[in-house]
PASEBA-1860 file (N, C-alpha, C; in nm, 3 decimals):
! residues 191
1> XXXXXXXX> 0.132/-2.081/1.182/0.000/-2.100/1.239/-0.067/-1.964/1.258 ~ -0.180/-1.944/1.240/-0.289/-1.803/1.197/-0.320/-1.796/1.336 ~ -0.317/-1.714/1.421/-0.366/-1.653/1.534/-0.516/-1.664/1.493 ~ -0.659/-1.720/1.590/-0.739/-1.649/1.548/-0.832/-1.554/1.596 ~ -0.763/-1.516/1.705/-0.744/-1.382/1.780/-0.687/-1.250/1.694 ~ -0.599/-1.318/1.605/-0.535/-1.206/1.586/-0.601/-1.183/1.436 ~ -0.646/-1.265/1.381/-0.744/-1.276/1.258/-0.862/-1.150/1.266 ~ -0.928/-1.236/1.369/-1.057/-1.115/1.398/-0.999/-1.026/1.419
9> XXXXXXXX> -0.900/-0.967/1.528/-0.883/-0.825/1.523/-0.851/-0.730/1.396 ~ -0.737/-0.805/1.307/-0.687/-0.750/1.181/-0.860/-0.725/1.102 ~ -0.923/-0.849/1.087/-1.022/-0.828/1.036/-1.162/-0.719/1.050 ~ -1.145/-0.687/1.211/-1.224/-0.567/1.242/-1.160/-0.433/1.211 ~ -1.035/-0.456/1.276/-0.936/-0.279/1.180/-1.023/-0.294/1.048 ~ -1.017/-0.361/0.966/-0.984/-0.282/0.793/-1.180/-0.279/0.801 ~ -1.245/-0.391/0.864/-1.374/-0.323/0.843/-1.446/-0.223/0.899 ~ -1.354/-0.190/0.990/-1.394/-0.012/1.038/-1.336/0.080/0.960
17> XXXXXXXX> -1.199/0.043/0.919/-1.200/0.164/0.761/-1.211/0.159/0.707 ~ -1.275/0.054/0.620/-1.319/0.023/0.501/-1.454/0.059/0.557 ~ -1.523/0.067/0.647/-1.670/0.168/0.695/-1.757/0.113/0.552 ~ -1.765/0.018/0.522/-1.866/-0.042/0.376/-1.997/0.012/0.419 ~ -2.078/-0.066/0.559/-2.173/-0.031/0.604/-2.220/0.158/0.597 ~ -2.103/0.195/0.709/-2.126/0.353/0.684/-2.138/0.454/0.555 ~ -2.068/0.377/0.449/-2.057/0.437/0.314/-2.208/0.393/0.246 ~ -2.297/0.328/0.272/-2.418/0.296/0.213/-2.467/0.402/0.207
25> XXXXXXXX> -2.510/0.486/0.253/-2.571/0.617/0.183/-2.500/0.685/0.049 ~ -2.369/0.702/0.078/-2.273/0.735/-0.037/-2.330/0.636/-0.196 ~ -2.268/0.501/-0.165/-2.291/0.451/-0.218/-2.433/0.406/-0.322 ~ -2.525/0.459/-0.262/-2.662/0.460/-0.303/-2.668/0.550/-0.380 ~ -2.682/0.669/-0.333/-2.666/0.809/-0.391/-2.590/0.789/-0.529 ~ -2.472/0.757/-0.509/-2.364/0.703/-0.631/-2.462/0.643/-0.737 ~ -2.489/0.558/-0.690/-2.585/0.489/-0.773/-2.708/0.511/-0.856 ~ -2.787/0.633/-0.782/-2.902/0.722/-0.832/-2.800/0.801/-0.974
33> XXXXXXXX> -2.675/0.855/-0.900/-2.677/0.951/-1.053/-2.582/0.851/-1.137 ~ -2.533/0.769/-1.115/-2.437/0.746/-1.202/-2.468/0.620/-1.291 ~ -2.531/0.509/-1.215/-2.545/0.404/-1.248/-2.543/0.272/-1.145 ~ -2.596/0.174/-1.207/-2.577/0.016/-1.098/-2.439/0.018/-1.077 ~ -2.450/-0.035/-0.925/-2.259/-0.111/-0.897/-2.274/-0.254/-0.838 ~ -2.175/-0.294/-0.942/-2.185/-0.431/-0.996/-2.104/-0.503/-0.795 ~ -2.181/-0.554/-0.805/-2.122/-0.554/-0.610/-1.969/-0.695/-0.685 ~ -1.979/-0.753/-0.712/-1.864/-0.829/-0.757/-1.742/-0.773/-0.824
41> XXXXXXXX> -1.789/-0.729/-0.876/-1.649/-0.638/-0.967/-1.622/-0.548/-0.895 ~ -1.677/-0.500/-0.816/-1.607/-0.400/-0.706/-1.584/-0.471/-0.612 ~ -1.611/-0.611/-0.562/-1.572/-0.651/-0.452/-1.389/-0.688/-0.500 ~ -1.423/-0.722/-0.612/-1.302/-0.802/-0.663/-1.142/-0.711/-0.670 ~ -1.213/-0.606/-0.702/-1.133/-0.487/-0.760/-1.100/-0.440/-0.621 ~ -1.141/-0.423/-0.557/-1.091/-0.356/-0.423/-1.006/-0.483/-0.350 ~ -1.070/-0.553/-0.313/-0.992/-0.675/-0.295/-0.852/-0.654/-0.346 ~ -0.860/-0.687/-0.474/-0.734/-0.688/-0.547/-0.622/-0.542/-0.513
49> XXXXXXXX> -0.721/-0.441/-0.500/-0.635/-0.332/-0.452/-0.516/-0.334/-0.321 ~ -0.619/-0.375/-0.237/-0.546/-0.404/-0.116/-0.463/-0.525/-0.075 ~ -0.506/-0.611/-0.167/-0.370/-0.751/-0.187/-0.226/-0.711/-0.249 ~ -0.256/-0.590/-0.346/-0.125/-0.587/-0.396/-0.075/-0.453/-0.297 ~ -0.142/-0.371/-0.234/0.003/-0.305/-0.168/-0.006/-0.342/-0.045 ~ -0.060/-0.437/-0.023/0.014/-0.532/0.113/0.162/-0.568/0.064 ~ 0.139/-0.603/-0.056/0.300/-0.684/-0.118/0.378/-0.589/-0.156 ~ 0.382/-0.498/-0.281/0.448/-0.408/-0.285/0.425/-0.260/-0.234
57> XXXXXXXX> 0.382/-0.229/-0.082/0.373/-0.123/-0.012/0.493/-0.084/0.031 ~ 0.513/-0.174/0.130/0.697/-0.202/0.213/0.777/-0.164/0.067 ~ 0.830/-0.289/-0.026/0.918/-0.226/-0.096/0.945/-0.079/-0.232 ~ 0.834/-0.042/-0.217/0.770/0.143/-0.250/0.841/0.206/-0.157 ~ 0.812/0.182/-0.002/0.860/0.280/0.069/0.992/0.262/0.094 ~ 1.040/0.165/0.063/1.204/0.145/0.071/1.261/0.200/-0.067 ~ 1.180/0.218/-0.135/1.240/0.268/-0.234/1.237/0.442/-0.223 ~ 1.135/0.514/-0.162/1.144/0.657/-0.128/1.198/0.677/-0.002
65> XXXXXXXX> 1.266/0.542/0.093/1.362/0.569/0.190/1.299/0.579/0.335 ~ 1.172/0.541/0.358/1.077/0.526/0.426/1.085/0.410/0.563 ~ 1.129/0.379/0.667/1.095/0.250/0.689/0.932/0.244/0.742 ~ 0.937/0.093/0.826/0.799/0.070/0.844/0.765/0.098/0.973 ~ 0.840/0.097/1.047/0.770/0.157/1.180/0.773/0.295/1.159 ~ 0.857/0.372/1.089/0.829/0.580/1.074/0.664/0.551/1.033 ~ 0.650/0.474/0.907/0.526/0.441/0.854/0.402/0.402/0.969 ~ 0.413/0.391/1.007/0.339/0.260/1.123/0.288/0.387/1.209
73> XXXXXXXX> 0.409/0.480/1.256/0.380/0.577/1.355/0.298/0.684/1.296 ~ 0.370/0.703/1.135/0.262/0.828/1.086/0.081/0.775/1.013 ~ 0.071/0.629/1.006/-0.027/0.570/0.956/-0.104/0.573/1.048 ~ -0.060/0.568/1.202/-0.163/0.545/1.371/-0.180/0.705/1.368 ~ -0.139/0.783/1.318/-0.197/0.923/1.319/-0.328/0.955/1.217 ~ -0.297/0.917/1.115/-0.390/0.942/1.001/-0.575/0.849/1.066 ~ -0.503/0.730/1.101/-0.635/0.641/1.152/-0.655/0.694/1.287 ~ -0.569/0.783/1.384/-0.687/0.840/1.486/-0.702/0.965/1.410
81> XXXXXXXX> -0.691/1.049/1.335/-0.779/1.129/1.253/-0.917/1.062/1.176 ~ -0.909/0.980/1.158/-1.020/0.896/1.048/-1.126/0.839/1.169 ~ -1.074/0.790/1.309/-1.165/0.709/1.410/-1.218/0.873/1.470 ~ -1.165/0.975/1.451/-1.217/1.097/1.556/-1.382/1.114/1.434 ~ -1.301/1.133/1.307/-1.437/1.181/1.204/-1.539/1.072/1.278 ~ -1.542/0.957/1.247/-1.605/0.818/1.272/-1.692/0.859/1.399 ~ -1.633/0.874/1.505/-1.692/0.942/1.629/-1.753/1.041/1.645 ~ -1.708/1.170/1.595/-1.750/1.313/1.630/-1.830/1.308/1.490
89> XXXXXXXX> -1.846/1.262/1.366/-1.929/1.295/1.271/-1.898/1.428/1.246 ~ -1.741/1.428/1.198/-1.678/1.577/1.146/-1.637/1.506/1.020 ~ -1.563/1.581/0.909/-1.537/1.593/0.785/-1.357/1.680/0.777 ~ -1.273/1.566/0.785/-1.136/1.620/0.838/-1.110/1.612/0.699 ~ -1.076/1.491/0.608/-1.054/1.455/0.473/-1.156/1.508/0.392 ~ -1.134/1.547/0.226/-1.206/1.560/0.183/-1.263/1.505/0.051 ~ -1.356/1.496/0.005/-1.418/1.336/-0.075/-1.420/1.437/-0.203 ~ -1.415/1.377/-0.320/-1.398/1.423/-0.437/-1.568/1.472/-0.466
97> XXXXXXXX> -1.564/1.565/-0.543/-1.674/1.637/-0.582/-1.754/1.545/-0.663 ~ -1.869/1.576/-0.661/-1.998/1.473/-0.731/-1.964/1.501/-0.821 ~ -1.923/1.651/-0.913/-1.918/1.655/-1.051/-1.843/1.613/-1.106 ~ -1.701/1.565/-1.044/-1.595/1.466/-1.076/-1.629/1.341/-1.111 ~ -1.691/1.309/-0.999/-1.721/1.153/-0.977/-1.846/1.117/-1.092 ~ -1.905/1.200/-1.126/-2.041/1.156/-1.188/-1.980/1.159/-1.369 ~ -1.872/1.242/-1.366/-1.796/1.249/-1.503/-1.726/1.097/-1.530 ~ -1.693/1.039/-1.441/-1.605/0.909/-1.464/-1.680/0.800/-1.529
105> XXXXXXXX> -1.598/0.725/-1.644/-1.683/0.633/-1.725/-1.740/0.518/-1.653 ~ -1.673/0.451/-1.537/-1.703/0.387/-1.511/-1.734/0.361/-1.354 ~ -1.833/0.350/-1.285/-1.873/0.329/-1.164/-1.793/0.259/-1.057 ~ -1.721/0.171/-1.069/-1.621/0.080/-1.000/-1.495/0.177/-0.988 ~ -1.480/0.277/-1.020/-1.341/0.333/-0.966/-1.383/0.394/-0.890 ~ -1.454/0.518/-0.872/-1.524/0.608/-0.774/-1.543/0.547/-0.679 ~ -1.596/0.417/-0.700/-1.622/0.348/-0.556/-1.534/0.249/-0.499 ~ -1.439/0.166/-0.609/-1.351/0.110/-0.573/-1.251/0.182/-0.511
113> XXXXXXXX> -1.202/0.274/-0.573/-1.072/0.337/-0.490/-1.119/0.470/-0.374 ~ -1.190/0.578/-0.400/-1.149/0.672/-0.357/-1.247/0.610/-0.164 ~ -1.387/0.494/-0.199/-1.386/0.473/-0.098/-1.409/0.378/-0.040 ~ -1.432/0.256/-0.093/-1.360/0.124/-0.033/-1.187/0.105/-0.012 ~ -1.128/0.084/-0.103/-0.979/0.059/-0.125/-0.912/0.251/-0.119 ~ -0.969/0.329/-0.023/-0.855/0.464/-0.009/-0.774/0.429/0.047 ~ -0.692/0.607/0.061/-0.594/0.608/0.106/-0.583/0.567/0.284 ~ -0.663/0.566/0.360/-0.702/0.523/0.464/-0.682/0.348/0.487
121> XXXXXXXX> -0.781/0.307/0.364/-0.722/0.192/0.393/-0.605/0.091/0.367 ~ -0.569/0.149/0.251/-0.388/0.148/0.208/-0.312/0.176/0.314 ~ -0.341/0.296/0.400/-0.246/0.304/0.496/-0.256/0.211/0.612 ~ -0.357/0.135/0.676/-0.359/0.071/0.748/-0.329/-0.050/0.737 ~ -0.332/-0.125/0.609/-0.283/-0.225/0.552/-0.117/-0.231/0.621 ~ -0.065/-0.121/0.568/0.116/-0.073/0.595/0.130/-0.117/0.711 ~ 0.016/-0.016/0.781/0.048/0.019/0.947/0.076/-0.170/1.028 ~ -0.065/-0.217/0.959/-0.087/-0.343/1.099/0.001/-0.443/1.037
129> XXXXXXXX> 0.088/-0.420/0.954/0.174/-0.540/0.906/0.298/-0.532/0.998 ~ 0.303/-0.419/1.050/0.392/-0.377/1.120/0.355/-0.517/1.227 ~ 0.252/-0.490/1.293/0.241/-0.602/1.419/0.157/-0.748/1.384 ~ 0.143/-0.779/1.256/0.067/-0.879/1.216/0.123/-0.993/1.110 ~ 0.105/-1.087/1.156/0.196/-1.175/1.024/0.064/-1.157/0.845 ~ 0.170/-1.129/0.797/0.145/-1.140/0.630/0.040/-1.214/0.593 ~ 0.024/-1.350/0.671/-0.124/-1.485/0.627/-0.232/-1.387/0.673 ~ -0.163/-1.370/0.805/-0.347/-1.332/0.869/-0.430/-1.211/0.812
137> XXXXXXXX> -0.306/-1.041/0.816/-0.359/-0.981/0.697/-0.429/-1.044/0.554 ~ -0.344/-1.085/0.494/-0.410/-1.152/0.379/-0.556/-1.185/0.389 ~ -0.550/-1.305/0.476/-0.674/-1.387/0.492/-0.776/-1.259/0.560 ~ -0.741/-1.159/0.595/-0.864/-1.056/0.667/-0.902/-0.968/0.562 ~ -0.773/-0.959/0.451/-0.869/-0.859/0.377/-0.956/-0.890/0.244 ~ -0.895/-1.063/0.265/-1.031/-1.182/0.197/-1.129/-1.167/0.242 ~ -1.141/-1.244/0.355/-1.253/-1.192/0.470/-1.350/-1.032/0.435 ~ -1.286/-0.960/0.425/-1.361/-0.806/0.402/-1.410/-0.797/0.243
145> XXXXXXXX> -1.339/-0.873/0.162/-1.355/-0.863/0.011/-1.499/-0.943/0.014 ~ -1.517/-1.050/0.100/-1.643/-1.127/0.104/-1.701/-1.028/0.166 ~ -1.717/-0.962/0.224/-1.823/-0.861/0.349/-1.812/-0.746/0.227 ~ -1.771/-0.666/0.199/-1.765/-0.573/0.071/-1.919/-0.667/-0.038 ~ -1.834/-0.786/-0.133/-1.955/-0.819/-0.182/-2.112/-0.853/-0.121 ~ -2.065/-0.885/-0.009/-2.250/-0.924/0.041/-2.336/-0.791/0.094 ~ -2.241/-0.668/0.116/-2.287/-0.516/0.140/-2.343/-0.501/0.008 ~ -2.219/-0.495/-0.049/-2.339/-0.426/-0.175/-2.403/-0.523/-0.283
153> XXXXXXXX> -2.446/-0.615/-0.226/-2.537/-0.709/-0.293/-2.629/-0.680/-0.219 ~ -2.631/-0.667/-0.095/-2.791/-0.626/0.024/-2.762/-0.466/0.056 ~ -2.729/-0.383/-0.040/-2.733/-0.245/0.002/-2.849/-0.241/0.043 ~ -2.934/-0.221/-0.055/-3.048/-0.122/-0.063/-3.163/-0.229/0.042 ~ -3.159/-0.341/0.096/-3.276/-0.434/0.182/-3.163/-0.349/0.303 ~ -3.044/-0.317/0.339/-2.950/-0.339/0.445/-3.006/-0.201/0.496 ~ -2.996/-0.097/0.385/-3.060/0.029/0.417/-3.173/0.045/0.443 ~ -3.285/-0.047/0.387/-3.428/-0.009/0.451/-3.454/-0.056/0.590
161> XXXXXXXX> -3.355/-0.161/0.652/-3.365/-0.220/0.751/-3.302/-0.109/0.895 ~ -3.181/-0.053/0.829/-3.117/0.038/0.940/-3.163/0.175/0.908 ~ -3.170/0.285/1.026/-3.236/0.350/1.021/-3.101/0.493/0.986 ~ -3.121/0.633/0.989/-3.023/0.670/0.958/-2.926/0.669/1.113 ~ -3.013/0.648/1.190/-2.955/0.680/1.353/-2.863/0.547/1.385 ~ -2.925/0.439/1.344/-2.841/0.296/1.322/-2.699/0.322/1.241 ~ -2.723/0.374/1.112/-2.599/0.384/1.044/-2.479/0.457/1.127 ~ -2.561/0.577/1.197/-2.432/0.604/1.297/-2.417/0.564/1.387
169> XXXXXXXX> -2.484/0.510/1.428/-2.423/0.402/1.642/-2.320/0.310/1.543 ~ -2.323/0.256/1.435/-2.262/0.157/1.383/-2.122/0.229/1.341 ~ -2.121/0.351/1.266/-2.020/0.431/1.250/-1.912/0.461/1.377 ~ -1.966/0.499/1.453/-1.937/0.537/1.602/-1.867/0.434/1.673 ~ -1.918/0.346/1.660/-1.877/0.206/1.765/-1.760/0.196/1.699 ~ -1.732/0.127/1.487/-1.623/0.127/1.459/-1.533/0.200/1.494 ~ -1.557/0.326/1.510/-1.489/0.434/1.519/-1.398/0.459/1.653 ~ -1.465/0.392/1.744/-1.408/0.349/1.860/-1.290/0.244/1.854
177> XXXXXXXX> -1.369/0.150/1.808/-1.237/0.013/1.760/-1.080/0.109/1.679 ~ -1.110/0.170/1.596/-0.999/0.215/1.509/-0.957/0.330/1.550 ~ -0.974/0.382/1.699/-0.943/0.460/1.745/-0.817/0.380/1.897 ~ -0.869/0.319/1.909/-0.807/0.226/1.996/-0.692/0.141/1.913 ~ -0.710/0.097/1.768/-0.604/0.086/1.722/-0.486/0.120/1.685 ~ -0.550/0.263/1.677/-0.462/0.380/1.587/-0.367/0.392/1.762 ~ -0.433/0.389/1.892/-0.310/0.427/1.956/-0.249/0.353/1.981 ~ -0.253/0.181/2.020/-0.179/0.043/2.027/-0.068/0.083/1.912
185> XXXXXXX> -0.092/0.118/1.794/0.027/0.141/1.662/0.048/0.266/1.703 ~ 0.053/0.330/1.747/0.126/0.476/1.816/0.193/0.460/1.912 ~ 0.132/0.382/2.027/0.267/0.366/2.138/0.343/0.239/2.127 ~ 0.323/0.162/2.056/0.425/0.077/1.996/0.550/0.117/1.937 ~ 0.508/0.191/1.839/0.639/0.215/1.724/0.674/0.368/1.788 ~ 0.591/0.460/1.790/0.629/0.614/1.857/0.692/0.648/2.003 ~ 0.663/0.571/2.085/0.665/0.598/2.196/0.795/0.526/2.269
END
């Protein structure tokens, strides 16, 4: 039986690091030099990213000798590094160069992986499986694969509507949520 308490929460983690909303400027920009992004094929593709190392994440790290709570404890570190940027509007990680990104043939990787489906959100996937049953993940990062496509199907109406000061109260607030997560998975497994 699916918690659905525990649904929404899983489901707000990954859409505060998955930050879709906050990445709309990125994403636009992306779009000026490089080309249209097909909001489906990237919804799909990211989606798909994060379905499969939900499944084979755990047995990867058992294979480099890893368990899941060491994981869990060093993943609640990385996400209160990621909720501090979110908050303070600092630049801890660093994003691949435009001239990289604008070289790549195709538009859906740049945006599928390095910032919908990153390493951020790979790791949190790991982390909350630790305290979450397998359905409800699943079903949340369905849930986000639908919110992914309807972002960037209403980017550009979503952006004329929010202002740039909106984009960050919205940044900020997540940033709060996944800051509060990151320590629940820190004094759980670390402490």
């Amino acid at each position: 039986m699916i918690s659905l308490e525990s649904l929404i929460t899983v489901t707000l983690i990954l859409f505060a690091i998955i930050d879709i909303v906050g990445a709309l400027p990125i994403l636009i920009d992306l779009e000026q030099r490089v080309g249209k992004i097909d909001p489906l094929k990237t919804a799909v593709l990211s989606t798909t990213i994060m379905i499969a190392f939900l499944f084979i994440g755990e047995p990867l790290l058992k294979i480099i000798g890893i368990d899941l709570p060491s994981f869990a404890a060093a993943g609640s570190v990385v996400l209160f590094i990621v909720a501090m940027e979110m908050i303070l509007g600092i630049r801890i990680f660093k994003e691949e160069s435009s001239e990289k990104v604008s070289q790549l043939s195709a538009l859906v990787v740049p945006v599928t992986f390095p910032i919908i489906a990153g390493a951020g959100t790979l790791t949190t996937i790991l982390t909350i499986r630790a305290d979450y049953p397998l359905l409800t993940i699943l079903l949340a990062i369905l849930i986000n694969g639908v919110i992914i496509f309807i972002v960037l199907w209403l980017k550009n109406w979503i952006a004329n509507r929010l202002s740039p000061a909106g984009l960050i109260i919205i940044r900020r607030v997540f940033g709060i949520i996944l800051l509060a997560s990151a320590i629940k998975i820190f004094k759980n497994y670390a402490l």
